[in-house]
N, C-alpha and C positions, 0 to 999 in steps of 0.2 A: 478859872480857879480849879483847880488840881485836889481831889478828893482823897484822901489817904486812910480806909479801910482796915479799922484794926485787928492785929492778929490774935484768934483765937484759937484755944490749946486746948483738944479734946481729950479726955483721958484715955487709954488705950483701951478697955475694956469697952467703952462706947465705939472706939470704933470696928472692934471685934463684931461687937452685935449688930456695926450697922451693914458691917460686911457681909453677917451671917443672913440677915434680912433678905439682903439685895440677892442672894444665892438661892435661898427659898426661892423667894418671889419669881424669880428667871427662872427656874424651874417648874412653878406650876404655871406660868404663861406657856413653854412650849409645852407644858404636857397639856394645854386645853388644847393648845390649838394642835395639836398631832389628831387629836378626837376626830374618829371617824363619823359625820357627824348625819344622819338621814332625816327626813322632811316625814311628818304623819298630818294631814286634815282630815277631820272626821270630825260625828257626833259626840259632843260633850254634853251639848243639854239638848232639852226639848222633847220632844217624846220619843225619840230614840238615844238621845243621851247613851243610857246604858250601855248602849254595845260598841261606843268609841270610849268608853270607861274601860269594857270589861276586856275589849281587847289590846290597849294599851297597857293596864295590869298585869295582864299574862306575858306579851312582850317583855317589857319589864322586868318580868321575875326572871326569867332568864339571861337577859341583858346585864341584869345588877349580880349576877353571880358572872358571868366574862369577864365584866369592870375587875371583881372583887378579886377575880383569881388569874390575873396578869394582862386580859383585854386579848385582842386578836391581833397578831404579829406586833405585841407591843405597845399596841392602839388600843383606847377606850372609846367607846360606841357611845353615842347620845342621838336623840330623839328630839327634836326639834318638833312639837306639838303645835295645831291650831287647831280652834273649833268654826266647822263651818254649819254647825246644824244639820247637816243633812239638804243644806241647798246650797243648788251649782253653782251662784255666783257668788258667795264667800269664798266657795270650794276652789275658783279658777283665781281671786284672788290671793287667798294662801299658797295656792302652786307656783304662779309667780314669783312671790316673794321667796318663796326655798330656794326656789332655780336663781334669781335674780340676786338677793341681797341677802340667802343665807348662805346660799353657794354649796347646797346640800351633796354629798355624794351622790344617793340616789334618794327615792321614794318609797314609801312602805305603808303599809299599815291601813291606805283608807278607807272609808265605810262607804257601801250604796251607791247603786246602780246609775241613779241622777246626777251623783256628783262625778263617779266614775267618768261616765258618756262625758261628759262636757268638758274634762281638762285632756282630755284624747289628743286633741286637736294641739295643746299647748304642748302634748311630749312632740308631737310628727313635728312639730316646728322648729322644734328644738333639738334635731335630730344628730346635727354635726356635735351638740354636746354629748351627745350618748347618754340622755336621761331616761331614765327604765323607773319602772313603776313597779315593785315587788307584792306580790301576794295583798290584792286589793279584796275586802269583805265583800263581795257581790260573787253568783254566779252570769251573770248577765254576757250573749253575746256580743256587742260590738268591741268588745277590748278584748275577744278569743278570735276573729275572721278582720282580713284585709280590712282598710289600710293602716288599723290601731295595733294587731297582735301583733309588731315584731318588737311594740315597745313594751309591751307590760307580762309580766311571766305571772300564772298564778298557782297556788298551794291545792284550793279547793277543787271537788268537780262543780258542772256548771249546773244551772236551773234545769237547765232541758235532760239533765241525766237524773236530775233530785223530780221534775214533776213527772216525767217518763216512767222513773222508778214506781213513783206512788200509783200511779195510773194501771201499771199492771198490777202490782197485789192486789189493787183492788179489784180490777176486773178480773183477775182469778179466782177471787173469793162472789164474784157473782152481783157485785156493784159495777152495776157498768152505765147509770143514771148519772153523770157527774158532772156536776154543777161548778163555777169559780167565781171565785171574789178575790179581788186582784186592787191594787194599786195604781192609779191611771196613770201610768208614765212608763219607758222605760224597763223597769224595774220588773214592774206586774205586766206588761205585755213579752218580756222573755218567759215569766211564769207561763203564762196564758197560752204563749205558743209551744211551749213542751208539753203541757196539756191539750191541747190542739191534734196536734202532729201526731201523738201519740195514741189517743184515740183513734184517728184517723185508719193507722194500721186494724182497727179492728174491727174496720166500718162502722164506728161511731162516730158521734160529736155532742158537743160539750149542752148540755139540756138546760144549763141558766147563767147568766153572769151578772156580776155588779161589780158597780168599781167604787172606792174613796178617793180621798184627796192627801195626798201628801201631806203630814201635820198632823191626821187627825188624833184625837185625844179620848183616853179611853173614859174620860166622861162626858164625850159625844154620842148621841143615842145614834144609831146604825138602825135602828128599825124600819129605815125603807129600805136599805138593801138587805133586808132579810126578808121584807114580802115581796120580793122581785124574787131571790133564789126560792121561795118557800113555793110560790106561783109553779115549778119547773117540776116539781116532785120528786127532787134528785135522794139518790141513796148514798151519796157521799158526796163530799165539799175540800176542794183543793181551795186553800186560802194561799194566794201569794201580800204577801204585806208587812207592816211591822208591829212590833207587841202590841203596842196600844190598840191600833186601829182591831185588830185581829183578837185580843182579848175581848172588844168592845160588840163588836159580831156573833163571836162564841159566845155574848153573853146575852145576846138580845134575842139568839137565834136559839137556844137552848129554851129562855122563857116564852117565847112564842112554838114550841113545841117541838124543835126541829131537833129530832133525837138522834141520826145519821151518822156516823163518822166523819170527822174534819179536820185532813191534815193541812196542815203547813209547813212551809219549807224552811232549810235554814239557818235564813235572814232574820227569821222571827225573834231569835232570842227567845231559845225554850225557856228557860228559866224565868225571864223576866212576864213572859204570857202565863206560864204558870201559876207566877207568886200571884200577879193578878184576882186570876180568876180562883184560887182558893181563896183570897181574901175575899172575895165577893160570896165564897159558899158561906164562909162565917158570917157573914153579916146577916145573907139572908134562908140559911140553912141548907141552899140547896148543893146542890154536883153536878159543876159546872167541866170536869175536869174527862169526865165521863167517856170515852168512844176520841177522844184525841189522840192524833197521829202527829209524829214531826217526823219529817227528813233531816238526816245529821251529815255533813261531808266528812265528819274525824269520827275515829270511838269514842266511849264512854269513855268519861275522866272518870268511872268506877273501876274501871275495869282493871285491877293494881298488877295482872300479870304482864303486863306492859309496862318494858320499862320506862319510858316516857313519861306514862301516867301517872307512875312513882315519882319519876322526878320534876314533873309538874308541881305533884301537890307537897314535898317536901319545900320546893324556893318558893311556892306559893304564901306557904307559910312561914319560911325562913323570912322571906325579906317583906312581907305585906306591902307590897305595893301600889300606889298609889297617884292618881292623875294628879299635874299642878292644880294645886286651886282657884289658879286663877280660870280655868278651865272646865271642871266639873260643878257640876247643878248641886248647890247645895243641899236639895233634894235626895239626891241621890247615898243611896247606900249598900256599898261594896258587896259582891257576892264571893263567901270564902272559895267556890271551884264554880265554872260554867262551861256551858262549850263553847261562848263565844272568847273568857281567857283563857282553855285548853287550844283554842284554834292561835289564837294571837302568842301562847306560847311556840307550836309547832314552828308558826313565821318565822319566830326571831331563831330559832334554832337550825332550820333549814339555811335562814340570815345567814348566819355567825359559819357553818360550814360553809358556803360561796364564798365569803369575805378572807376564810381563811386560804381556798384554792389561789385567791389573785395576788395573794403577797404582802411584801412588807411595804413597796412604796404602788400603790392600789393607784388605775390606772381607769376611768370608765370606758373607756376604749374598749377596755379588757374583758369587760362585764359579760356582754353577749356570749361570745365565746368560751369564756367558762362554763356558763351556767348550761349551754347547750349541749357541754360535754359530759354531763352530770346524769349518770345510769346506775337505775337499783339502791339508790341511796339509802340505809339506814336510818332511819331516824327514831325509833324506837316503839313505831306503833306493824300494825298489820298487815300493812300495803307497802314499799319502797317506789321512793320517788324519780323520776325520768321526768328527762326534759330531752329536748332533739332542737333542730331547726325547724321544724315544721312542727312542734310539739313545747306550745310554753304554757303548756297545764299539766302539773307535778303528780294530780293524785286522779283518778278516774271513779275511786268505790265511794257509795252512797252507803249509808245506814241508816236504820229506824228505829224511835223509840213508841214511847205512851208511857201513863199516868195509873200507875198503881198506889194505892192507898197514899197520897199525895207525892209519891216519888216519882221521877222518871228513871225507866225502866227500857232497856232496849227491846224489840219486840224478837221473838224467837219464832213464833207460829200466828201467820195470818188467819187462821181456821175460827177465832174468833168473832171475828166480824163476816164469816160467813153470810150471806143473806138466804 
């Protein structure tokens, strides 16, 4: 039996709009999929949360002004996020799925030493794709020396030039007692060994150490490794670790009397160690804040005669940006300027330069050899950026701050902490 389908008479006006529809629509399908589109894993929650927040934001602000003002050869940039906590096996899990099933251009943006070291392995394998790993938050050696550095390029300098640097002011200034509290993995053993080494040159070595555990929380009491350092009678204390763990120390080590100087490096998230421990001075009146030292890899996001820095905190504020939430620690609440989204800005702008050498139809093939051709680069702070074949770290200068009247402050004269 033969089915006969009656014919319907649409008005023309419906079919204008449905034409009009179907035009839209096909247009913003190929304009996502043109999206240049890169892979970030990193801390969203957990006790470093913050600084895969803070440098995702900064990204971001500059990412969202490319999109806003035509994209890079055409192309809008997206950011394909996952949170790995700050531990390698989420971390090797999300790297897969970018390379595997998001098919990400390349990689950007991730946080820490531990998760670093471990997806190593997953670029070298994956090498006939030419997957590169841009400006990852860690100073840490094994992703700067054989067989990991010719996959990963980074922005910052490394730990061994941040604790090397602290090592001498201080030993200039006549501290040469120095003690470490470090991180057990990884992470705190690159610290540990640029303090090491660097002593070394001066025929010293390091008079105490203690270590944490990955995780810990800055309402963990730390008071044995602070009678382990306190036992060594150090006149200064190199902390490699992160906010929590390192506010939690400064703050157990400060109330058991250890009045010395204690830099950290930084990983730290000054800001986030900061707010901390002034929170804790309100509580319990004291100053906590006192004889702190950080190592910085970028300038001051103060410093407004920088153009950079200018145009940091204009898109900072222009577009306030913001991690998905499916993503960020509900906990958590946004810092208006830091150095770790002044650092995540530099990335994406250093980014968006590269991206723009390779062209309109971007090739990863192509990657390497661009970026290794990239001398003196501009980018609007103090230092310009090089990259070589035998050179895939962009910036070499270290800076220092401290903690005036709750501000941080870049240091100008060591003479202070004279002993």
């Amino acid at each position: 039996m033969q089915v006969t389908r009656p014919h319907i008479s649409y008005p023309p006006v419906f079919v204008y709009l449905f034409l009009s529809l179907m035009v839209i629509f096909s247009y913003v399908t190929v304009s996502h999929a043109s999206d240049l589109n890169i892979g970030m894993s990193a801390a969203f929650q957990g006790p470093t949360g913050g600084l895969g927040s803070e440098l995702y934001r900064g990204s971001m602000a500059y990412i969202e002004h490319i999109n806003q003002t035509g994209g890079v050869n055409g192309k809008g940039i997206k950011i394909i996020a996952y949170d790995d906590g700050y531990n390698p096996v989420p971390a090797i899990k999300n790297t897969i799925h970018l390379i595997e099933q998001d098919n990400v251009f390349l990689l950007f943006d991730y946080v820490g030493t531990p998760t670093v070291t471990r997806i190593l392995p997953i670029l070298k394998s994956n090498h006939d794709k030419h997957i590169f790993l841009f400006f990852p938050f860690t100073g840490a050696q094994p992703h700067r020396q054989p067989p990991y550095d010719e996959f990963v390029f980074n922005l910052r300098a490394s730990y061994q030039q941040e604790t090397g640097g602290l090592v001498d002011n201080l030993v200039r200034v006549g501290r040469k007692r120095i003690a470490v509290f470090y991180q057990v993995d990884a992470y705190g053993r690159s610290g540990w060994d640029g303090v090491r080494t660097t002593l070394a040159n001066y025929g010293l070595k390091i008079v105490g150490e203690a270590t944490y555990h990955r995780g810990t929380r800055y309402s963990d009491s730390l008071k044995q490794q602070v009678d382990i350092i306190k036992r060594s009678v150090p006149d200064a204390i190199i902390s490699i670790g992160a906010y929590a763990a390192c506010a939690a120390f400064i703050r157990d080590a400060r109330d058991a009397g250890i009045n010395v100087p204690i830099a950290n490096v930084s990983f730290v998230g000054t800001e986030f160690l900061v707010n901390l421990l002034l929170n804790e001075g309100q509580r319990t009146g004291k100053d906590y804040v006192f004889n702190l030292i950080n190592s910085q890899v970028i300038p001051s996001y103060e410093d407004t005669s920088l153009p950079a820095v200018r145009e940091y905190r204009k898109l900072m504020d222009q577009y306030e940006p913001t991690p998905p939430q499916e993503l960020v620690d509900k906990t958590y609440t946004p810092l208006r300027y830091s150095f770790v989204s002044f650092e995540g800005f530099l990335n994406a702008k250093l980014l968006v330069a590269i991206l723009k050498r390779i062209g309109n139809d971007p090739e990863r093939s192509e990657i390497r050899k661009i970026v290794e051709g990239i001398h003196n680069l501009d980018i609007g702070i103090d230092a310009p950026v090089s990259f070589g074949p035998k050179k895939h770290q962009g910036l070499d200068k270290v800076y220092y701050t401290t903690v005036m009247k709750g501000k941080v402050i870049p240091i100008t004269d060591w003479s202070q902490w004279r002993k």
